[in-house]
C-alpha positions, 0 to 999 in steps of 0.5 A, a space after each residue: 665303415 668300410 663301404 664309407 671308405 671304399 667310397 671317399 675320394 681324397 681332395 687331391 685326386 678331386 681336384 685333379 678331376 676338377 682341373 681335367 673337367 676345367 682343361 677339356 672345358 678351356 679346350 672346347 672353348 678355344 677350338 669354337 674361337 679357333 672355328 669361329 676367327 678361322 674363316 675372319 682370318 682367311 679373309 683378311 688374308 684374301 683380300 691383302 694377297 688381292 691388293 698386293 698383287 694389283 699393287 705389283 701389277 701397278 710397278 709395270 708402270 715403271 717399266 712399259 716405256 711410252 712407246 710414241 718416244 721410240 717410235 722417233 727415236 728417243 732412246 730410253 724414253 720415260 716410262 708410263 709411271 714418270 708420265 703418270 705422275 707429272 700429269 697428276 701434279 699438272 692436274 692438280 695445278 689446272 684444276 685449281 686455276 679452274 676453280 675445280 676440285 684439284 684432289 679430285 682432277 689429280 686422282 683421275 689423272 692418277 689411274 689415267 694410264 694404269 690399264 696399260 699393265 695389260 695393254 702395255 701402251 699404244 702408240 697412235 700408229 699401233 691403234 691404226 692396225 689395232 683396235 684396243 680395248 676400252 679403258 673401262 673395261 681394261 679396268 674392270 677386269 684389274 680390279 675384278 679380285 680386289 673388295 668391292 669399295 677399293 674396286 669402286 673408287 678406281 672404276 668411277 675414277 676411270 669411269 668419270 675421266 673417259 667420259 669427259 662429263 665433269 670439270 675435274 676430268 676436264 682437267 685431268 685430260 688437259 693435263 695428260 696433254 701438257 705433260 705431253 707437251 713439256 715432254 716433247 719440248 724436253 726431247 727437243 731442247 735435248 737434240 731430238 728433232 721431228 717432235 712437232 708433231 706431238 706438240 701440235 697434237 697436244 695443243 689441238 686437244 686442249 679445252 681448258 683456259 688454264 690448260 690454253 695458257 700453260 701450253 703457250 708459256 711451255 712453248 716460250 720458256 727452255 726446260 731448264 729456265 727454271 735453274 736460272 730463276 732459282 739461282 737468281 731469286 737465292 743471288 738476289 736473297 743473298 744482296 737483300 738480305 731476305 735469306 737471314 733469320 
């Protein structure tokens, strides 16, 4: 009897073994989580902090001018960035007067310019003394941290403008020459003198039809034409009615 009692273990110090065995068992199994997320987790943060950072190395866009507009003397001229993004939209008109891909030819004109973060951007006098590394490989080495199929999509995006060889970057190429063109013309009409040059470098560049037609009807119509287009067309909703619900 008495070995019967030195041997019995009350239900309440049973369970408390019971939930000390549970909790170290709930421990383990949340450290083999722990060790099998942890790696998941560090590269999910890698990859955000790569992207991130190209992200901003993008914004320098905005603030590197277009060099060719100080060079004669327009003060504060636009930056890469404004140039950038008129081009795409541009892209995107000639390419659908083409019959090409205008998602496609805008996406080119995109990244068209985006290497200038590193080289900032050349005038065509600078590159008679400097020799400047190609596009491709500028590219390259921007997206050289980020995952491979975001670095993929803007590479073959670069790739396939510099190389000429489709419709869409036909476009995108003609674009990037129009905006010059609508730019120069802008300047102009503002009071700036001695932009020929930049025109007739525009025009000598064009190879499409669309892009042809454009740059001719650029040259006939004022930059701000289209204010008295827009007031007339509401002036003449306002006599007709049209306006009305």
């Amino acid at each position: 009897m008495q070995k019967l009692m030195s041997t019995h273990i009350s239900p309440r110090a049973s369970t408390r073994a019971d939930l000390r065995r549970r909790g170290r068992g709930l421990a383990a199994a949340c450290d083999t989580v722990t060790a099998v997320s942890e790696p998941s987790r560090r590269h999910t943060s890698d990859e955000a902090r790569d992207i991130t950072a190209f992200l901003y190395e993008l914004g320098q866009l905005k603030r590197y001018p277009r060099t060719g507009w100080l060079t004669a003397g327009v003060p504060s001229p636009e930056s890469v960035a404004d140039h950038s993004y008129r081009a795409s939209v541009i892209a995107a008109v000639i390419a659908t007067m083409e019959g090409a891909d205008p998602q496609r030819a805008a996406f080119l004109a995109l990244w068209h310019d985006s290497q200038e973060t590193r080289t900032t951007d050349l005038s065509h006098l600078t590159k008679q003394y400097v020799t400047p590394t190609p596009n491709v490989e500028v590219t390259s080495a921007q997206v050289a941290r980020l995952p491979g199929a975001l670095a993929r999509v803007i590479s073959e995006a670069v790739a396939e403008y510099e190389a000429r060889g489709t419709q869409e970057a036909r476009c995108a190429r003609d674009a990037d020459k129009i905006e010059l063109l609508l730019q120069a013309r802008e300047y102009t009409d503002q009071g700036h003198p001695g932009l020929r040059p930049f025109i007739d470098s525009a025009l000598a560049a064009l190879r499409t039809a669309a892009g042809r037609e454009l740059a001719a009807e650029a040259q006939r119509q004022g930059f701000l034409d289209w204010v008295d287009r827009a007031m007339d067309g509401q002036a003449h909703q306002a006599m007709t009615g049209d306006g009305e619900a």
